[in-house]
C-alpha positions in Angstrom: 150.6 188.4 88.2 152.5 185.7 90.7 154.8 187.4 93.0 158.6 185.9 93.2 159.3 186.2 96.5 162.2 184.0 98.4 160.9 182.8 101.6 163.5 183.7 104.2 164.7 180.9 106.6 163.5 181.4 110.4 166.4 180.5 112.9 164.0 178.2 114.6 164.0 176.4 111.3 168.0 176.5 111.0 167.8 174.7 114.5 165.4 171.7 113.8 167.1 171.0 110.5 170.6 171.0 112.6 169.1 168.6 115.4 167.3 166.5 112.4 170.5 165.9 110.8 172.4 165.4 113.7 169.8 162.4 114.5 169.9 161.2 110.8 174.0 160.9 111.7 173.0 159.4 115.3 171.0 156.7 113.6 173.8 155.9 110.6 176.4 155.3 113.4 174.5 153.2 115.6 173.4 151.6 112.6 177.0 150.9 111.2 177.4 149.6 114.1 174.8 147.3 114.2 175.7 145.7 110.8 179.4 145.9 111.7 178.3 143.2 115.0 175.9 141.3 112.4 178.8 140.9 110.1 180.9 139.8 113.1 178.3 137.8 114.6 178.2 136.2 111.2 182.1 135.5 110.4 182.1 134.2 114.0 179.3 131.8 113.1 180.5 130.6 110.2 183.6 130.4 111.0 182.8 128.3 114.5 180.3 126.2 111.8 183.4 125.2 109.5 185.4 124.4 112.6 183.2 122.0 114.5 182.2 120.2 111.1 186.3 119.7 110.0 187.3 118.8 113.7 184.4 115.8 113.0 182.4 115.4 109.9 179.0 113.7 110.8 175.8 114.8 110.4 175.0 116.3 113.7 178.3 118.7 113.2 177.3 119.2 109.5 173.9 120.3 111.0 175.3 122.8 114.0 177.6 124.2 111.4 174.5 124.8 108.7 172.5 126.4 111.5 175.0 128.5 112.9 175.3 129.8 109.3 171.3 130.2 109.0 171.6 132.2 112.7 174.3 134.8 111.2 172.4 135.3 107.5 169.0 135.6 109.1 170.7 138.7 111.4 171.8 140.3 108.3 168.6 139.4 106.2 166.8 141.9 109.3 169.6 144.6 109.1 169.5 144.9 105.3 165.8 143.6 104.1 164.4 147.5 104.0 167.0 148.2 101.1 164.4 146.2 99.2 161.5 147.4 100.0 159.3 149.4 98.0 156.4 152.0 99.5 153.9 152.9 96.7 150.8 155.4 96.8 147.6 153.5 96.5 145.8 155.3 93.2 143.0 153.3 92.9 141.0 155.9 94.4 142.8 158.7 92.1 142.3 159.7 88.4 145.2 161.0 86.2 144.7 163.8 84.3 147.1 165.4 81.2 147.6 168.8 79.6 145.7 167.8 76.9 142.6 167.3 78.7 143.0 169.9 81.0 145.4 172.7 79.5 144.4 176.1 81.8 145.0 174.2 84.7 148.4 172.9 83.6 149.0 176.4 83.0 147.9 177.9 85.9 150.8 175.3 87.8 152.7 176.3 85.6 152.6 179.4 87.0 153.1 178.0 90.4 156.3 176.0 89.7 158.0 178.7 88.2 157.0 181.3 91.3 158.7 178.8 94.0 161.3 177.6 91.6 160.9 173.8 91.6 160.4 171.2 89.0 156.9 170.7 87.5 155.1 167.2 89.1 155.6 164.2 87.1 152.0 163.2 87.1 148.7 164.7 88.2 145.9 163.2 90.1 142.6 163.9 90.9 141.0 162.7 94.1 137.6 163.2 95.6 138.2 164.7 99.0 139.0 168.0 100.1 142.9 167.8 100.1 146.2 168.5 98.2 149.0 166.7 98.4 152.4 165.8 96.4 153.6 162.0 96.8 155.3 159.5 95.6 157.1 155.8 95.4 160.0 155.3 97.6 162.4 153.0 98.8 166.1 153.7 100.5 167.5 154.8 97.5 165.5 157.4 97.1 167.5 159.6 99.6 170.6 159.2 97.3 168.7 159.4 93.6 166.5 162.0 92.3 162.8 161.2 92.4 160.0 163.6 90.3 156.7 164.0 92.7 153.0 163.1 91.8 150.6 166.3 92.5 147.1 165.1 93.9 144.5 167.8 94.1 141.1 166.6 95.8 137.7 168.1 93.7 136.4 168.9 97.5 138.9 171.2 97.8 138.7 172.6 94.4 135.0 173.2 94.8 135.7 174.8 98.3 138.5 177.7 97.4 138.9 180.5 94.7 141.7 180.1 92.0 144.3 182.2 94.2 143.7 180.0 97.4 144.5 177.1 95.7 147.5 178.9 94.4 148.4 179.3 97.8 147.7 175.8 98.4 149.6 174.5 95.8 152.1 176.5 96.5 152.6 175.6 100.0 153.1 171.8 98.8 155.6 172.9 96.4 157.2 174.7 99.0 158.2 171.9 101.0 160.4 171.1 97.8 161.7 174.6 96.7 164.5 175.1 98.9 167.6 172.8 99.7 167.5 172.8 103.6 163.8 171.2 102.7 165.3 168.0 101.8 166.3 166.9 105.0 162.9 166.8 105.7 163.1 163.9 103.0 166.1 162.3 104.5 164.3 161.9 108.1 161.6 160.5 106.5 163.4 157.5 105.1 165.5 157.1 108.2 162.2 157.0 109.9 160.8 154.5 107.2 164.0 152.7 107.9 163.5 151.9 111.2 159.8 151.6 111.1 160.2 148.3 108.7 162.8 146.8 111.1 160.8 147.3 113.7 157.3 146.8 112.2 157.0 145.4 109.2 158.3 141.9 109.7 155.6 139.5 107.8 157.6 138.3 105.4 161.0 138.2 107.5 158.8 136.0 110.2 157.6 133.7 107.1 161.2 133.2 106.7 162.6 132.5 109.9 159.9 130.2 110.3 160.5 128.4 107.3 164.2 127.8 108.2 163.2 126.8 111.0 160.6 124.8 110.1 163.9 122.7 108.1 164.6 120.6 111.7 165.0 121.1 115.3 168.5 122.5 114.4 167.7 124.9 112.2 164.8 125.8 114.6 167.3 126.1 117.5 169.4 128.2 116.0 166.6 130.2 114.0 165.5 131.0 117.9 168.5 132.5 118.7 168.7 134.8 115.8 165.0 136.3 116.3 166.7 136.9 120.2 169.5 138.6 118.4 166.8 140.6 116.2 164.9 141.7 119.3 167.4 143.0 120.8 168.8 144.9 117.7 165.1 145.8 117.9 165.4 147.4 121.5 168.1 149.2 120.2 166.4 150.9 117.4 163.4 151.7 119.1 165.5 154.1 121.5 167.0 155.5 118.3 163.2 155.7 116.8 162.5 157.6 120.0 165.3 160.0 119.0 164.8 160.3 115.4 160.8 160.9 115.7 160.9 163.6 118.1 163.3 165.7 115.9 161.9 164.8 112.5 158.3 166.3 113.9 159.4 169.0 115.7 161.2 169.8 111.7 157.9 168.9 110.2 155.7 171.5 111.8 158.8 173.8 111.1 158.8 172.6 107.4 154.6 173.7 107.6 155.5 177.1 108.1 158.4 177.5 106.2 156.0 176.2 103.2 153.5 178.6 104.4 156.0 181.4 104.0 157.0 179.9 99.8 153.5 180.1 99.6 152.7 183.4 101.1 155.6 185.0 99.1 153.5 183.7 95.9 149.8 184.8 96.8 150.2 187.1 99.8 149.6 185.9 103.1 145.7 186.8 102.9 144.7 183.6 100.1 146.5 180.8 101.9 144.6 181.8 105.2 141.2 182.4 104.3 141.4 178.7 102.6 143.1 177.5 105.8 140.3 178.7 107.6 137.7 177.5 105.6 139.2 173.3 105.0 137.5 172.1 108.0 134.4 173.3 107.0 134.6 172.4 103.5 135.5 169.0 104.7 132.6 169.0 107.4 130.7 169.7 104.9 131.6 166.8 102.4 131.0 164.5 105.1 127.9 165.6 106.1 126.8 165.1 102.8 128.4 161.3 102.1 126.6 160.7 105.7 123.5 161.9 104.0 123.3 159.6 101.1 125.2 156.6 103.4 121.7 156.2 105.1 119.6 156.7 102.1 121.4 153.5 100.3 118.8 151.1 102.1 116.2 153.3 99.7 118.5 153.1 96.6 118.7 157.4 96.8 121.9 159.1 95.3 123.1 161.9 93.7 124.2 162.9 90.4 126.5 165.7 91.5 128.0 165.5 95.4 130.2 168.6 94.9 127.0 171.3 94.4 125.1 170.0 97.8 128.6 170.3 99.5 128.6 174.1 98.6 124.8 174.1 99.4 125.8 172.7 103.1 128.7 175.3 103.4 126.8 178.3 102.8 123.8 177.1 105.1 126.3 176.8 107.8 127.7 179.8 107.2 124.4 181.7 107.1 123.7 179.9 110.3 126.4 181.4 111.8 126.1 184.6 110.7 129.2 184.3 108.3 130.1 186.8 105.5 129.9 184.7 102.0 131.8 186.1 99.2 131.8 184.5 95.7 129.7 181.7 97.2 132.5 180.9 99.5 132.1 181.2 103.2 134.6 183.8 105.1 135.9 182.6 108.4 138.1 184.0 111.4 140.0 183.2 114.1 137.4 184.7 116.3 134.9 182.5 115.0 137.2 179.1 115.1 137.9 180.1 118.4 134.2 180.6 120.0 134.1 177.8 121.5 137.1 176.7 122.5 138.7 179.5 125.1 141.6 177.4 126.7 144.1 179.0 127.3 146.5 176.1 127.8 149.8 175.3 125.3 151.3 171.8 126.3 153.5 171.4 122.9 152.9 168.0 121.0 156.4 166.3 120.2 155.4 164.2 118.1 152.8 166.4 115.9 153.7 166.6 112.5 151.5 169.7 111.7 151.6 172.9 113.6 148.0 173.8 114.6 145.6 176.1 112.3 145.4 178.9 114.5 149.6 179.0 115.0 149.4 179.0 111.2 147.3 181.7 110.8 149.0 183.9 113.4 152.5 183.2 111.2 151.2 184.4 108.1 149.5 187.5 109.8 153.0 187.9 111.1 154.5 188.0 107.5 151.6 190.6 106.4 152.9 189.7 102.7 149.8 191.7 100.9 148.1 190.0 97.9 148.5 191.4 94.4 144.7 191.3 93.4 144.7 187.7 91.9 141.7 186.2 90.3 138.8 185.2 93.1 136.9 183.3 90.7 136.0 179.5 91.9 138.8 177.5 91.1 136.4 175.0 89.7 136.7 177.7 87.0 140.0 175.7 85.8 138.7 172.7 84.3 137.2 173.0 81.3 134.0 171.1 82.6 133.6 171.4 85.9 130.1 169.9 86.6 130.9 166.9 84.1 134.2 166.6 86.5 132.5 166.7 89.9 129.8 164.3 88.3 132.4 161.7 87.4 133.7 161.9 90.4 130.4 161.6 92.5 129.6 158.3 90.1 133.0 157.2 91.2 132.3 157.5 94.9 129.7 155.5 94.8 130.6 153.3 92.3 131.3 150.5 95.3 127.7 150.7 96.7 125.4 148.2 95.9 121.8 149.0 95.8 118.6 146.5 96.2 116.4 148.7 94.2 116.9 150.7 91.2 118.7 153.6 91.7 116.6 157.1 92.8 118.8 160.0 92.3 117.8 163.6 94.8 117.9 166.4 93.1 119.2 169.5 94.8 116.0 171.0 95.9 115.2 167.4 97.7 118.5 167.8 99.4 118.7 171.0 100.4 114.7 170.7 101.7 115.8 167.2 103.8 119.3 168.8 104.7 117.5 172.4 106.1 114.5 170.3 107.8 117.2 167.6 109.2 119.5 170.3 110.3 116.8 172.6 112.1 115.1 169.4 113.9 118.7 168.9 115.6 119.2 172.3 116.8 118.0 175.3 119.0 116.5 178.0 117.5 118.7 180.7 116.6 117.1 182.8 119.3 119.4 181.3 121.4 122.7 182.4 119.9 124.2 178.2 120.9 124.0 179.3 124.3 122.1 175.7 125.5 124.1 173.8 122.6 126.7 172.5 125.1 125.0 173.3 128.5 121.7 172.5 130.4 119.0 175.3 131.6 120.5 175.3 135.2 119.6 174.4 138.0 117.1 176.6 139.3 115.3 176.1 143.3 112.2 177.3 142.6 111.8 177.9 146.4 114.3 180.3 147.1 113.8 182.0 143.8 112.0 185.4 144.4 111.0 188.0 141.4 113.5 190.1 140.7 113.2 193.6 138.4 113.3 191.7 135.5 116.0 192.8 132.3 114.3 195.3 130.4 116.1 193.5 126.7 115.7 189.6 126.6 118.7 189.7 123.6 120.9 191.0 126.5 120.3 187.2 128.2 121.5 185.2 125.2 124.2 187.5 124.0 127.7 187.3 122.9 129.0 188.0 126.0 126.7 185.2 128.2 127.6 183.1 125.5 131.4 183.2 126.2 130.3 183.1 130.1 129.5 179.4 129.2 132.4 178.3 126.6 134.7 180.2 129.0 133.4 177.5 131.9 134.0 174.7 129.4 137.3 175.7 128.4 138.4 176.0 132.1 137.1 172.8 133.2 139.5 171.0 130.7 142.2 173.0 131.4 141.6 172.2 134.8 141.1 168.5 134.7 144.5 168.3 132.0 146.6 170.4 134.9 145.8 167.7 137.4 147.0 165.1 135.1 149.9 167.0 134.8 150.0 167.1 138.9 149.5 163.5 138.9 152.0 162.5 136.4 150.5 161.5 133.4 151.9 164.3 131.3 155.9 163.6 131.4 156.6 167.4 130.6 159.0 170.1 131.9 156.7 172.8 131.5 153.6 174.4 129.1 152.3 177.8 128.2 149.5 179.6 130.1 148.0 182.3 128.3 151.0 182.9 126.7 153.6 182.5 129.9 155.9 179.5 130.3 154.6 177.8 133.5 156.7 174.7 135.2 155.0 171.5 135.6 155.7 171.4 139.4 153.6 175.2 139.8 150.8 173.1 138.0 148.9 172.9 141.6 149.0 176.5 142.3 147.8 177.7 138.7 145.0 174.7 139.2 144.2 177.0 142.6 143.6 180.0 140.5 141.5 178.7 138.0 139.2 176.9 140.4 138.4 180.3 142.0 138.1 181.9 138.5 136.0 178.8 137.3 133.6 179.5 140.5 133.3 183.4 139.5 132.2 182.1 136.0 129.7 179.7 137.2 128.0 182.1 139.5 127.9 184.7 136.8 126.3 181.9 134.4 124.1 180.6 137.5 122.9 184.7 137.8 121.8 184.9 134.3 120.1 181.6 134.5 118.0 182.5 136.7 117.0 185.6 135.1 116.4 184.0 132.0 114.1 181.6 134.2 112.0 184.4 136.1 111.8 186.8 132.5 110.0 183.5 131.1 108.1 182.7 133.9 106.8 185.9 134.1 105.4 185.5 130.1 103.7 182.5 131.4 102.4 184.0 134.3 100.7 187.1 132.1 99.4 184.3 130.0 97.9 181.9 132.7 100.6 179.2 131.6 102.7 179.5 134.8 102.2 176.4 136.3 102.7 174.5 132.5 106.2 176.4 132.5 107.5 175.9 135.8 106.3 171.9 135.5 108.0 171.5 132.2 111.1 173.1 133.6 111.2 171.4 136.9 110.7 167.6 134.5 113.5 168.9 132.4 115.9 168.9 135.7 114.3 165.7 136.7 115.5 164.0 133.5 118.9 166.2 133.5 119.2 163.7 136.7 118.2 160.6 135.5 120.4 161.1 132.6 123.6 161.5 134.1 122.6 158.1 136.2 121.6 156.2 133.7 124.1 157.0 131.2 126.8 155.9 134.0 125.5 152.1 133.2 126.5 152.7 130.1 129.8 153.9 130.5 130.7 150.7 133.1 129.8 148.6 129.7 131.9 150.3 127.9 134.7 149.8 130.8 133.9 146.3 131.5 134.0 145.0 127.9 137.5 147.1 126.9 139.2 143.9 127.6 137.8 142.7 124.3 139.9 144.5 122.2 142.6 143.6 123.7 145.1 140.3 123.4 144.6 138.3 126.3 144.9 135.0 127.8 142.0 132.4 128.2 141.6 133.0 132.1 142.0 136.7 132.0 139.0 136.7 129.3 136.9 134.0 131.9 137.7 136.4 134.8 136.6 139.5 132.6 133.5 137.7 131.6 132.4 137.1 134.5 132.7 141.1 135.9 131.1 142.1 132.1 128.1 139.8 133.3 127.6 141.0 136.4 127.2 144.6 134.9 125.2 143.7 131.7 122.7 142.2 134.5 122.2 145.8 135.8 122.4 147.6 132.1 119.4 145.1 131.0 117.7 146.0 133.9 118.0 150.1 132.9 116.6 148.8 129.4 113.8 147.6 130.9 112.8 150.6 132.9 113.2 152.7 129.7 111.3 150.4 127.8 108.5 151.6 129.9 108.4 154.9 130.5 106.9 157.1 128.6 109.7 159.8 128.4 111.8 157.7 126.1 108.7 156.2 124.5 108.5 158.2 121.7 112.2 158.1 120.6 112.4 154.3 120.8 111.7 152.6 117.1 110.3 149.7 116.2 113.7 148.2 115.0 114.9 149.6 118.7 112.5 147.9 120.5 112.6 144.6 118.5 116.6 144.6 119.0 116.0 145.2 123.0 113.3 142.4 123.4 116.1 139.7 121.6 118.7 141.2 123.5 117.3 140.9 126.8 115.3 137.5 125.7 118.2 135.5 127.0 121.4 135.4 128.0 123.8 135.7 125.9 127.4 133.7 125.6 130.6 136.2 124.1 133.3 133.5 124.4 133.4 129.9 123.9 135.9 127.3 122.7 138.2 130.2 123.4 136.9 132.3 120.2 134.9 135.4 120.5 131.4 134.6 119.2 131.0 137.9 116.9 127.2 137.6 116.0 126.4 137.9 120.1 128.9 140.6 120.5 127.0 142.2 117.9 123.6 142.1 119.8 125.5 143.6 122.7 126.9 146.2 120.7 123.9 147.1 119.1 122.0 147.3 122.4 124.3 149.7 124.0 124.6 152.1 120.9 121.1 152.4 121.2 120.8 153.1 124.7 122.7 155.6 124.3 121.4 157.5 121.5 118.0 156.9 123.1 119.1 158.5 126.4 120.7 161.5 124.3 117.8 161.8 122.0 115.1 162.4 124.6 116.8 164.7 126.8 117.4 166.7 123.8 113.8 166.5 122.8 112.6 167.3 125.9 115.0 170.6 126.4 113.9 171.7 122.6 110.3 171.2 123.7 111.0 173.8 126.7 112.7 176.2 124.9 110.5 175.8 121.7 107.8 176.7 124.9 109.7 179.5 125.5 109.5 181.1 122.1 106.2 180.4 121.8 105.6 182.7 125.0 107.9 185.5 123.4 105.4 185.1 120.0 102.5 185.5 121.8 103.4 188.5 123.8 
């Protein structure tokens, strides 16, 4: 049974609708105003055109008059060309589905539309990624004419949420339709749309300016001035887009929570944020998988049925992390989202559409609107073939890939062995509780280290606690490192939110202060445990006559922590020195450039050569690898000539430096999973 609740209307919402229709009016009156000085500028053309051609009719007069005419239509060609544009919804990637076909999923939005009170979609699409989503074709009169919405509901997301989360879903996009204040929402958008083409999207306006102007130098001359009129109508507009933008996103993120509530009053508040929570991993999860069979396509592998090793990779995760899983699906929290990420920094993002998940969440808890006991079945349930559909939409994924030999399609077992073994290869073991996953072994000086009582319970070392010790550093650093920007004026704000207190911009310093002393308190804390995790080891090694293997492999591991941050600086000042590359610039700006990108690749080729020969990185480098190094560094190579970008050397470059760096990354990872893959081996043996 749906609820029928009404969602009520925050105050914070009455106030961005107010200030968004108080831009929408802002931009109709400079815009009247606009087209009131192009019809003036027009009249005054024309009429000066007729003048000089009856004071003396010749064909130089005849020509000023024409092209004073051309000047005034192409100004209002610009201020009225968007009325005729048309912005459709690419459904090539989409299939349509009817009642007929699928007649308890019609039903069940049935259900929906009648719960929020808003008209059924006009059409319904099915997509293959894990989204929802209501669209459709519009143009400037659709903020004066009723237009019916298309529903699009991805089969990722289907396969990723029980029927009554995707109740909640769908009723959250229904809810941005269900209530009349909502439509301003719609009315921004246009303006926005508006003023985007004027300022944007001006192929086909160019084509014609040019093409009047391409008429003779007359028409050229006074072509030129109108596209000087247009700029600065442009100039104009952008101030107004400035405006308009910054209330019609500060509405949006109001308009996500307001459709949170519609959909909350429908489901409970429960449904909509367990799927809210899950989403990112759903879609991490349908991506790790398209990765999967993206690098098998060389070997002609694919599947039959994407959507089942998407599940298969959600629940492994999920295990991983020590997740509950009910009806197959994953159960995340906030806690658990926010792990690893402990700032405690709020600087507000104007010109965000979507609130973040975490504010959403918090809302909804807020609203406590209990659920009613709807069905928790898989919402694949509501199709009357679910693995034919998931199937024909796998076949339809990779319907664009062309393969050199004939086609090998994994079953699931294949997967899920090459997934596991892949996964598990790439990681610590779980021993560990991801407390190296993001930070080094430390720094230990084995001279000054003495033994200490050692901890009586190893677990203690790698807990949750010692865990947040770490993520809590992190967190602080970038808070740290954002406040100085702030300091140094980068961040052109008033204030922001520090663990929940407003802080102004110009007290930025002394908070900085505070959390550098806190930062320091962390570290030594981490540094303490470090060390204990070092002597509780060495100490296993020692009982077992491997001492001097552990303390060798651990003093190599800081050795190459070392060389990694100094070698992977070359790589960064390529990256630098070749930015200028995708950028528009002139001829001697890219000679000048050239020249400083040399001068670096000279020491980057020389890095390639060390690494090409010693023996730490040897077992990481590939064949392909190697043969791309030895043509890279065979010659050297040109990037620009006959002012044109030569894209097949740039390549070579590119290539060169991606591998360095996954080369660098690779065997420092190898080499830390070989110590603490020592470690547990010393833990086994005990």
């Amino acid at each position: 049974m749906t609820q029928n609740y009404t969602a009520p209307v925050s105050a914070t919402f009455k106030k961005r609708t107010t200030n968004a229709i108080l831009s929408v009016i802002f931009f109709f009156i400079v815009y009247l105003a606009l087209i009131l000085s192009g019809i003036a500028i027009t009249v005054l053309a024309g009429y000066a055109g007729f003048m000089i051609i009856a004071a003396k009719p010749m064909f130089i007069t005849i020509m000023i008059g024409a092209g004073l005419l051309c000047m005034g239509v192409l100004v209002l060609v610009f201020l009225f060309k968007f009325m005729f544009v048309k912005h459709t919804v690419d459904r090539s990637h989409l299939i349509e589905i009817t009642r007929e076909e699928e007649p308890k999923l019609f039903a069940f939005i049935d259900e929906i539309v009648s719960a929020v009170k808003t008209d059924f979609p006009k059409k319904i699409y099915l997509s293959s990624e894990v989204n929802a989503s209501v669209f459709y074709d519009s143009t400037f009169w659709s903020m004066f004419l009723p237009i019916k919405k298309n529903l699009q509901i991805g089969v990722g997301l289907i396969n990723s949420v029980s029927e009554v989360e995707l109740k909640a879903i769908l009723a959250h996009e229904f809810g941005h339709f269900s209530q009349r204040s909502m439509k301003v929402g719609s009315y921004v958008y246009n303006v926005n749309q508006i003023i985007h083409n004027m300022l944007y999207d001006n192929n086909s306006y160019n084509s014609i300016a040019n093409s009047w102007g391409s008429v003779n130098a007359y028409f050229a001359f006074f072509a030129t001035i109108a596209i000087k009129i247009v700029e600065g109508i442009q100039w104009v507009l952008k101030q107004v887009y400035s405006v308009v933008n910054i209330n019609y996103h500060a509405l949006s993120r109001q308009m996500e929570f307001h459709a949170d509530a519609v959909a909350a009053s429908v489901t409970g508040s429960k449904p909509l944020i367990t799927s809210l929570l899950r989403l990112d991993l759903a879609d991490h999860s349908f991506n790790a998988v398209l990765d999967y069979y993206g690098k098998k396509i060389s070997d002609s592998v694919t599947t039959e049925n994407i959507y089942s090793q998407q599940s298969f990779v959600m629940n492994f995760i999920a295990a991983k992390s020590k997740l509950e899983v009910e009806n197959n699906l994953p159960q995340l929290t906030p806690d658990f989202l926010s792990r690893y990420n402990k700032s405690k920094l709020v600087i507000e993002n104007k010109w965000g559409t979507h609130p973040s998940i975490e504010d959403r969440v918090k809302e909804l808890e807020k609203l406590n609107i209990k659920s009613n006991g709807e069905n928790n079945s898989l919402a694949i349930g509501l199709f009357k073939d679910g693995e034919q559909l998931q199937n024909k939409f796998t076949n339809k994924l990779f319907s664009a890939v062309t393969y050199s030999n004939e086609v090998v399609f994994h079953e699931n077992e294949k997967f899920f062995q090459e997934y596991e073994n892949d996964f598990l290869s790439n990681s610590f073991n779980d021993f560990y509780n991801s407390y190296y996953d993001d930070k080094n072994l430390g720094e230990i000086d084995f001279d000054s280290v003495l033994p200490e009582a050692l901890i009586s319970d190893v677990n203690e070392l790698f807990n949750n606690s010692s865990v947040d010790l770490v993520y809590n550093s992190i967190s602080l650093e970038r808070d740290i490192n954002t406040l100085k920007q702030i300091v140094d004026g980068n961040f052109k704000i008033k204030s922001f939110s520090y663990n929940g207190h407003k802080v102004l911009s110009k007290n930025a310093k002394e908070l900085i202060d505070e959390l550098e002393t806190e930062l320091e308190e962390i570290k030594d804390q981490i540094t303490k445990n470090d060390v204990e995790i070092y002597l509780y080891f060495l100490n296993l090694a020692k009982n077992q006559n491997k001492k001097e293997e552990y303390k060798s492999n651990y003093a190599e591991l800081q050795k190459m922590d070392k060389e990694f941050d100094v070698k992977i600086d070359y790589f960064v000042k390529m990256i630098n020195a070749s930015e200028f590359m995708h950028q528009v610039n002139t001829y001697d700006v890219i000679e000048k450039n050239m020249i400083l990108l040399k001068r670096e690749e000279d020491k980057f080729k020389k890095q390639i050569e060390e690494m090409l020969e010693n023996k730490n990185y040897s077992n990481v480098i590939t064949i392909e690898m190697k043969e791309l190094f030895t043509k890279y560094l065979s010659e050297d190579w040109v990037y620009f000539s006959k002012n044109e970008y030569l894209n097949e050397c740039l390549d070579v470059m590119s290539k060169a430096m991606s591998n360095y760096q996954l080369i660098l990354s690779k065997s420092f990872f190898e080499k830390k999973k070989d110590l603490l893959n020592f470690n547990i081996q010393l833990m086994k043996i005990k």
